[in-house]
C-alpha positions as CSV (number, residue, x, y, z in Angstrom):
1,X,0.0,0.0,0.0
2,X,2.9,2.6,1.1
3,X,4.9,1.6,-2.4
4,X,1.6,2.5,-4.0
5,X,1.0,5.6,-2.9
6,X,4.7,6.8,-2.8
7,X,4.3,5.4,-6.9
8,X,1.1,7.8,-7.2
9,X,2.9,10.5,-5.8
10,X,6.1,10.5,-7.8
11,X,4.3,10.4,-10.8
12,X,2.1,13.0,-9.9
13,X,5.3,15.8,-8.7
14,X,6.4,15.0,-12.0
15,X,3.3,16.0,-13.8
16,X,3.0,19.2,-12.0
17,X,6.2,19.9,-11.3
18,X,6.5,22.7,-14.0
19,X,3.6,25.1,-12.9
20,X,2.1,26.5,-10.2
21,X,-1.6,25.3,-10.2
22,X,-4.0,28.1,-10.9
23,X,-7.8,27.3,-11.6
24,X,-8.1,29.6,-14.3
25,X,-7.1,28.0,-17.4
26,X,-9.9,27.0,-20.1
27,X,-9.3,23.1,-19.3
28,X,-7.7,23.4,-15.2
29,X,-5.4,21.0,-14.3
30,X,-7.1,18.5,-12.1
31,X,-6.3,19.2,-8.1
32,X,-5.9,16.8,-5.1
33,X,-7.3,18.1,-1.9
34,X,-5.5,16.8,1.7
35,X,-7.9,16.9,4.7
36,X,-6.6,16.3,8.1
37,X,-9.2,15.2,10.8
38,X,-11.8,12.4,10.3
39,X,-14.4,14.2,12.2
40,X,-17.4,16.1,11.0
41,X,-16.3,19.2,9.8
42,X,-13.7,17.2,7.7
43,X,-15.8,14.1,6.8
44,X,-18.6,16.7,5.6
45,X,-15.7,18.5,3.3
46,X,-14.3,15.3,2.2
47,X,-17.9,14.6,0.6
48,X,-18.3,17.8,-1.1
49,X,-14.9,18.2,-2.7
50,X,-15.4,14.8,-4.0
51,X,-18.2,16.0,-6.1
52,X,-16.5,18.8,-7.9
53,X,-15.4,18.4,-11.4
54,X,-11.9,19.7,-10.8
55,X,-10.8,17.2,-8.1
56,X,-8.7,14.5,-9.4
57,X,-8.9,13.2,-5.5
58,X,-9.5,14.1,-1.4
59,X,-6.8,12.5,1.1
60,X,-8.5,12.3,4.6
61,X,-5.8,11.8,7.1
62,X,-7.7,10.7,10.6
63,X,-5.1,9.9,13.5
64,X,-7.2,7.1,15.1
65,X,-7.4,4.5,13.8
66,X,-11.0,3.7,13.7
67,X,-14.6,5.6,14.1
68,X,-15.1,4.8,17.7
69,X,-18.0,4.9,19.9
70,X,-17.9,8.5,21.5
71,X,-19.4,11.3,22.5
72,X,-22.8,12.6,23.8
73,X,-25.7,14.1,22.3
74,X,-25.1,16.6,18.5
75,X,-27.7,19.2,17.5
76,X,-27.7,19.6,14.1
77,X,-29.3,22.8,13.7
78,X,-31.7,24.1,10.6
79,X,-28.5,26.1,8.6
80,X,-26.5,23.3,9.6
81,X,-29.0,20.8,7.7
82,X,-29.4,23.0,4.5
83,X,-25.5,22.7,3.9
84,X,-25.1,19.3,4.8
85,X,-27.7,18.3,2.2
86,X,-25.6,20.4,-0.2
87,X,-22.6,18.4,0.6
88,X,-23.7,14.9,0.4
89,X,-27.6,15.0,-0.8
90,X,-29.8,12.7,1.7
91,X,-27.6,12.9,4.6
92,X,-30.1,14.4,6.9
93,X,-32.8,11.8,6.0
94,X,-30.4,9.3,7.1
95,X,-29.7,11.5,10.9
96,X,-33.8,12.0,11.0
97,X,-34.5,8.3,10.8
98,X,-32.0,7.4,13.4
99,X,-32.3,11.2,15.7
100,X,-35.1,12.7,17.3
101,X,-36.8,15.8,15.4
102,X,-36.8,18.6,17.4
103,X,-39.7,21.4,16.9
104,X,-38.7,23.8,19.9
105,X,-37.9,26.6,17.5
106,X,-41.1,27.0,15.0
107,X,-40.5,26.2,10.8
108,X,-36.3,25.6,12.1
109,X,-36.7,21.7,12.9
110,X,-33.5,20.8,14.7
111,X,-32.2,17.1,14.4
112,X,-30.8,15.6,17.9
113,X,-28.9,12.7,17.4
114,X,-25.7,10.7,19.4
115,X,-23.0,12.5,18.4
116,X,-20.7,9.0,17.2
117,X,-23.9,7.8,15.2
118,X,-24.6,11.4,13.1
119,X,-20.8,10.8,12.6
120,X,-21.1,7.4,11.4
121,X,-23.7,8.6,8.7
122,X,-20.9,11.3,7.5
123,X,-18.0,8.3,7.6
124,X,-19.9,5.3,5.9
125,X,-20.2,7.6,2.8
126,X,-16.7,8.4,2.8
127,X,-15.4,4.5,3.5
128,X,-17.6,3.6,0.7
129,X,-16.2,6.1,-1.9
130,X,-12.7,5.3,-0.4
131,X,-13.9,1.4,-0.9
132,X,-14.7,2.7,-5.2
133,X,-11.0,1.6,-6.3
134,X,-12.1,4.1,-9.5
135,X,-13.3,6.7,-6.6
136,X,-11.5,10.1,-5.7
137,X,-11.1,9.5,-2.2
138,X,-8.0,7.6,0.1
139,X,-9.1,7.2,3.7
140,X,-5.4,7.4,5.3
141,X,-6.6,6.7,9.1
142,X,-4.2,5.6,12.7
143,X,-1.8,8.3,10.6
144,X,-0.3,11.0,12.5
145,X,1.5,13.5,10.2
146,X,5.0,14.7,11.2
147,X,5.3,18.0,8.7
148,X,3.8,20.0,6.2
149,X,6.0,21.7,3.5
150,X,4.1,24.1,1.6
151,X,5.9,24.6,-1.7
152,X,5.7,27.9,-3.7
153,X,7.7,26.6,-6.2
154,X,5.5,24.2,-7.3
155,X,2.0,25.1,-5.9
156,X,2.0,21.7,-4.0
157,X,1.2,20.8,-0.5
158,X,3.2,17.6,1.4
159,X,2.0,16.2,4.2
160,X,4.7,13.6,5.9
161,X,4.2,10.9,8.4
162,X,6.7,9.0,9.9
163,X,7.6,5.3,9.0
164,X,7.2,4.0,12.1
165,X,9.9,2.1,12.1
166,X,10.3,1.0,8.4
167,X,12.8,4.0,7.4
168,X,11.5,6.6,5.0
169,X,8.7,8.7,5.7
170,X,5.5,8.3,4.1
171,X,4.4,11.3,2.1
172,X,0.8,12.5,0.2
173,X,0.6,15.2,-1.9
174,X,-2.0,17.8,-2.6
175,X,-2.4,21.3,-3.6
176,X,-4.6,22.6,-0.9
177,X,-4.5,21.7,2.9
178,X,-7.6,22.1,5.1
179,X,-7.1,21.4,8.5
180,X,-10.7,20.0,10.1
181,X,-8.2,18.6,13.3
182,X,-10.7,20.0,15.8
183,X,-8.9,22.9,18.4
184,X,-6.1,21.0,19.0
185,X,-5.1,21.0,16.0
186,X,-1.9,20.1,14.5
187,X,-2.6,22.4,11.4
188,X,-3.2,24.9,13.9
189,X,0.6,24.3,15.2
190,X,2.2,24.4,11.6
191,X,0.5,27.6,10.7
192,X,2.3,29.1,13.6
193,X,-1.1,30.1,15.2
194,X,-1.5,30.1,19.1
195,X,-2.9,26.7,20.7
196,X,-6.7,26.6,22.3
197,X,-7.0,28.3,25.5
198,X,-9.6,26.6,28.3
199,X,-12.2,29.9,28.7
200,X,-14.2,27.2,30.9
201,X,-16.1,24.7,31.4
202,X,-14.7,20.9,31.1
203,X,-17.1,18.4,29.9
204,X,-16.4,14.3,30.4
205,X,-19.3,12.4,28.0
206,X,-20.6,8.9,27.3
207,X,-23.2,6.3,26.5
208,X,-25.3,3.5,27.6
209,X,-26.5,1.0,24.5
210,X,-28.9,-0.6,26.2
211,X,-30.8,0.9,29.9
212,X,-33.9,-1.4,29.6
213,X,-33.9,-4.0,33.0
214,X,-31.2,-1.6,34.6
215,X,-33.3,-1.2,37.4
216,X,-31.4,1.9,38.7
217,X,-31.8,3.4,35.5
218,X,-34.7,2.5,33.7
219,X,-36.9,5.1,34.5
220,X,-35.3,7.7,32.5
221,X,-36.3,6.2,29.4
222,X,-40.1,7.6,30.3
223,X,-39.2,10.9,31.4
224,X,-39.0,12.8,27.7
225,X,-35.4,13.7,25.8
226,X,-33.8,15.6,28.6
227,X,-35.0,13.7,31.7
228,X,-32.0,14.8,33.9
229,X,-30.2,18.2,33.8
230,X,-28.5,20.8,36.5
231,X,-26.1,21.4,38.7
232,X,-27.3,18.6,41.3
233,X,-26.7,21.0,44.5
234,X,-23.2,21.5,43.5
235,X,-21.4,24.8,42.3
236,X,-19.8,24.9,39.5
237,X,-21.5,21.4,37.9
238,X,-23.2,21.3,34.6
239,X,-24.8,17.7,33.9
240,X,-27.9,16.6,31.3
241,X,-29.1,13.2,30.3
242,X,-30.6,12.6,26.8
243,X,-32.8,9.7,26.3
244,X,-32.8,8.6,22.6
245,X,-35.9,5.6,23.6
246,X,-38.2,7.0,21.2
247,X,-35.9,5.9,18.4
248,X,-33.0,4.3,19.6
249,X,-34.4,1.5,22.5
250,X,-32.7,2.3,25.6
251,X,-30.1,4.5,24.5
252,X,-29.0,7.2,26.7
253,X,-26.0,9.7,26.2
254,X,-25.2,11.7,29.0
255,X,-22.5,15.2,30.1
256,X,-20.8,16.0,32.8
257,X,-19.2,19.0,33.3
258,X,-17.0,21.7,35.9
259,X,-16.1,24.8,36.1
260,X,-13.2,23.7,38.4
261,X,-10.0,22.7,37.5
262,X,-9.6,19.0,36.6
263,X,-6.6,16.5,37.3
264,X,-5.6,14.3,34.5
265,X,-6.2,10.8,35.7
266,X,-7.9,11.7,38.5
267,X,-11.1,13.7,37.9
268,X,-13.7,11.6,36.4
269,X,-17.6,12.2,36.4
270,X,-18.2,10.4,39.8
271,X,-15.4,12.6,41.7
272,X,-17.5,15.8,39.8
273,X,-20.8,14.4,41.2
274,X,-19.7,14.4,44.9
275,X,-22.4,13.9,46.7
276,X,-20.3,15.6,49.7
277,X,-20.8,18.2,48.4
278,X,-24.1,18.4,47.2
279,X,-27.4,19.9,48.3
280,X,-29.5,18.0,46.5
281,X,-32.3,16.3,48.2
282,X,-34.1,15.0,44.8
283,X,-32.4,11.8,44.3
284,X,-31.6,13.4,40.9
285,X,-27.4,12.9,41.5
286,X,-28.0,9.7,42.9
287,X,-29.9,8.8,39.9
288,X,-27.1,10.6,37.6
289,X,-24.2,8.5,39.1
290,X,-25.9,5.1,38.5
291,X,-26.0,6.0,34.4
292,X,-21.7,7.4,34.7
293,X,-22.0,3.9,36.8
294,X,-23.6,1.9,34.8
295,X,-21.3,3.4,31.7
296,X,-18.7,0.9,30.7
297,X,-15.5,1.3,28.0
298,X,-15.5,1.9,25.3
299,X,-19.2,3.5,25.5
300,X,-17.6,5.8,28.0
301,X,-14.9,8.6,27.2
302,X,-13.4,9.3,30.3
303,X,-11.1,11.9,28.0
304,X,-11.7,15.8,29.2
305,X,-13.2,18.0,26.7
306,X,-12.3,21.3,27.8
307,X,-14.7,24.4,26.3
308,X,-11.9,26.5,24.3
309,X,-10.9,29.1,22.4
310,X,-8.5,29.3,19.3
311,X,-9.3,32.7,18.1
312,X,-10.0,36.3,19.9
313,X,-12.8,37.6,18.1
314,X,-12.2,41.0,19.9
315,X,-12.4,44.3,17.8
316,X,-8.7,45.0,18.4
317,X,-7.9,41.4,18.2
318,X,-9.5,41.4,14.3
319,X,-8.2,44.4,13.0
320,X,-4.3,42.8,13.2
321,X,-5.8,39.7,10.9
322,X,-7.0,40.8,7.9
323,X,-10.3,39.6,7.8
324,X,-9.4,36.1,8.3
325,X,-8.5,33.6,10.5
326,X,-4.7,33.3,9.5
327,X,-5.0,30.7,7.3
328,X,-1.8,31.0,5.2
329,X,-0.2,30.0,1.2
330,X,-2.3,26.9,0.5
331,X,-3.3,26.2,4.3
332,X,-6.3,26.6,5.7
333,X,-8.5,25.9,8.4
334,X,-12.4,24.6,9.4
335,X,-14.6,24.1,12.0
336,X,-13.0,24.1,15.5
337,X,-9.9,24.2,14.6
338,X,-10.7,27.8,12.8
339,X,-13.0,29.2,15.4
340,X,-14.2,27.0,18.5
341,X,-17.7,27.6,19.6
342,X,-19.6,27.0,23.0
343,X,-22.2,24.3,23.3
344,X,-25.5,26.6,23.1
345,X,-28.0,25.9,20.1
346,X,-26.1,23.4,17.9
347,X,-24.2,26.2,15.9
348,X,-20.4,24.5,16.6
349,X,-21.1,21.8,13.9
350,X,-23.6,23.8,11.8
351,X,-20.7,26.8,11.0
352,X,-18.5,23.4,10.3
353,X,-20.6,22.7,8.2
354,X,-21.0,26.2,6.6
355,X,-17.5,26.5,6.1
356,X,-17.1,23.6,3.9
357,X,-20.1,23.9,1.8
358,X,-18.8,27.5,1.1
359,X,-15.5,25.9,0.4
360,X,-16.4,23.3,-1.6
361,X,-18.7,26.2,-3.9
362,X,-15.6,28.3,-4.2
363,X,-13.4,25.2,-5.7
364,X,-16.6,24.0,-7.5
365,X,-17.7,27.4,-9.4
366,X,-14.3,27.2,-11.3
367,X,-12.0,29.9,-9.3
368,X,-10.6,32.9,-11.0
369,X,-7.1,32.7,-9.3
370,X,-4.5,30.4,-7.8
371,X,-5.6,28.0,-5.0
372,X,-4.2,30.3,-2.3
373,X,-6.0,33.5,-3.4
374,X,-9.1,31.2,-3.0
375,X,-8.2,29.9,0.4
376,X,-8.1,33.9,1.4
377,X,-11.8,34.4,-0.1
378,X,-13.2,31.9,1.6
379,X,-12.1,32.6,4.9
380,X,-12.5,36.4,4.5
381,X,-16.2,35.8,2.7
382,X,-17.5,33.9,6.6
383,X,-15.4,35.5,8.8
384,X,-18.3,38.5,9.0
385,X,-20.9,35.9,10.2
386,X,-19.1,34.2,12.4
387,X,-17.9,36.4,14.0
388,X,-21.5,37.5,14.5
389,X,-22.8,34.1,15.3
390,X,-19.8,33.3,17.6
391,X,-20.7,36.5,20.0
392,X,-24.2,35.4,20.4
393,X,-23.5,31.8,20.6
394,X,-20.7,32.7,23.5
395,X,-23.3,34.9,25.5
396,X,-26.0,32.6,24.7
397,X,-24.2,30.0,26.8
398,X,-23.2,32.0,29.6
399,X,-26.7,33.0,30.6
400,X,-27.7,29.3,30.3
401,X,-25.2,28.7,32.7
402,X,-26.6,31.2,35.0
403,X,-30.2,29.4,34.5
404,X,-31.4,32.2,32.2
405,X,-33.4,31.8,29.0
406,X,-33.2,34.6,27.0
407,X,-35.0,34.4,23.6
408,X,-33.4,34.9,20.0
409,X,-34.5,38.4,18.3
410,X,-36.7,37.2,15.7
411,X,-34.3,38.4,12.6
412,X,-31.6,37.5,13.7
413,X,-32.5,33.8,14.0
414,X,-33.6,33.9,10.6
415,X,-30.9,34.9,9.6
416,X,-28.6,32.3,11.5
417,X,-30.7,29.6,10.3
418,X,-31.3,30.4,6.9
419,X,-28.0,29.3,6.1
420,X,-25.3,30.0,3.4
């Protein structure tokens, strides 16, 4: 497999070794996309390059090595829907049959859905186009890349892992780089660009297949989607239950998250659900420590998720970036690893989302420039909305935290989820 692809790519240097590839000629040289992280935002991109006429191929590059079993619950939001379904038509029928249909925000149906199965829908379509030996698509996954050399010279892209072992690095070749990593991401590092800051909360998430005849349990699978959520009688504690019955039998996802610092290897969801220190006289944390209890590996992910930031969206903070998010030659960034949001009305994934359907239109629409000038128009053409969308988004979550609701204005939800 390695002599096969380091074949494809000596061959393909050679081909395009003598210009620097610019979209603009009457019959454009065909271009290979790299993607690097097999999550949504990535998965969602890999689909929609794969459908436009001047892709010759996609590399996704996924450092585990399989699509495990993680995560809690995903709200795919009404914009977020619309590009989705531009990306990879029938998508969402497939995350409506398995998700519960939300209707709490009239004629904007959300879609609520276990975060590892909506990813599942995304990744089956990829394996199977990487599975099409004629397809444009090479799943590269377990692969953790080692550099990125960004060549002016030749307008091409290399991305090198290490040989683990076997001598030579392994390389893959592309003329565009989008980094989908998440916000760690490595892209993130090789751009130069300052790591994610922890603004607050940490969240630990999991899963329970199967509650039905777990007597401690059971009963949450009659108490609606959200049958459990709060503090519990302790400061500085987030948790919520979500109870997928309706659809799923006896599947529950649950959260648990602080606001206090957290020890690696020490703080897990039980030692945040103290009940030394709790107040609560419901039996609600006794009832949420039986579902973390009753949580084995690998449904559990006993991993910290820290809420952070990657980019200051302050005035002052903007002004020194050009309009974009620093994105740089044939590099750019999606999704969290761009701009991280807060967990308040689905809009983390949905902008994801955004950004590679805009992407994918760009690249699609036959570009007027080189690949890098279209890399800078894409992220200058969303960083207006969101920005926009981030600010509410990031106050949204903080009065939920304080146990206020405060509704959306009426236009500016329509515009939000009207989409791109």
């Amino acid at each position: 497999m390695i002599a096969n692809a380091v074949i494809f790519v000596i061959l393909t240097v050679k081909a395009f070794a003598k210009e620097t590839i610019a979209l603009t000629t009457p019959n454009p040289v065909p271009w290979t996309a790299i993607v690097t992280g097999g999550g949504p935002a990535g998965l969602a991109l890999t689909l929609g390059l794969a459908r436009c006429e001047g892709c010759a191929r996609v590399h996704l590059i996924e450092r585990q090595p399989t699509f495990d079993a993680r995560g809690a619950n995903f709200m795919l939001a009404y914009n977020g829907q619309r590009a989705l379904e531009e990306l990879s038509p029938g998508t969402c029928d497939e995350m409506r049959a398995t998700g519960i249909v939300s209707d709490m925000v009239p004629d904007y149906p959300a879609v609520l859905i276990p975060w590892f199965l909506m990813r599942d829908v995304l990744a089956d379509r990829v394996k199977r186009l990487a599975a099409d030996e004629h397809g444009k698509v090479q799943l590269h996954m377990g692969k953790t890349f080692t550099r990125i050399v960004d060549n002016e010279d030749d307008g091409t892209v290399r991305v090198y892992f290490d040989g683990q072992g076997d001598g030579d690095d392994e390389v893959v070749f592309g003329h565009l780089l989008i980094g989908a990593d998440g916000v760690n991401s490595s892209v993130r590092k090789h751009l130069g660009l300052k790591p994610a800051t922890k603004i607050g909360l940490t969240a630990f998430r999991g899963h329970v297949d199967d509650a039905r005849g777990m007597k401690e349990i059971e009963a949450l699978l009659e108490k609606g989607f959200i049958p459990l959520a709060g503090n519990f009688g302790i400061d500085g504690v987030i948790g919520s239950v979500f109870n997928y019955n309706d659809k799923l039998p006896g599947k529950l996802a649950w959260v648990v998250g602080t606001y206090d610092p957290v020890v690696a290897g020490t703080t897990t969801p039980l030692t945040i659900l103290d009940l030394e220190k709790s107040s609560d006289e419901s039996g609600d944390l006794q009832l949420m420590r039986a579902l973390v209890s009753r949580t084995s590996a690998p449904d559990v992910h006993f991993e910290p998720f820290p809420e952070a930031s990657v980019i200051d969206f302050l005035e002052e903070a903007l002004c020194s970036m050009n309009g974009r998010w620093e994105g740089k030659g044939r590099v750019t960034l999606i999704g969290d690893a761009a701009h991280a949001f807060p967990a308040a009305d689905g809009q983390g994934g949905s902008q994801a989302f955004e950004d590679a359907i805009v992407l994918t239109r760009l690249l699609e629409q036959g570009p007027k420039t080189t690949i890098d000038k279209v890399l800078e128009e894409f992220e200058v053409s969303r960083m207006e909305r969101v920005t926009k969308i981030h600010a509410d988004q990031t106050q949204r979550f903080a009065n939920v935290s304080k146990g206020k609701m405060v509704p959306w204005p009426q236009d500016f939800m329509s515009w939000v989820f009207k989409g791109v």
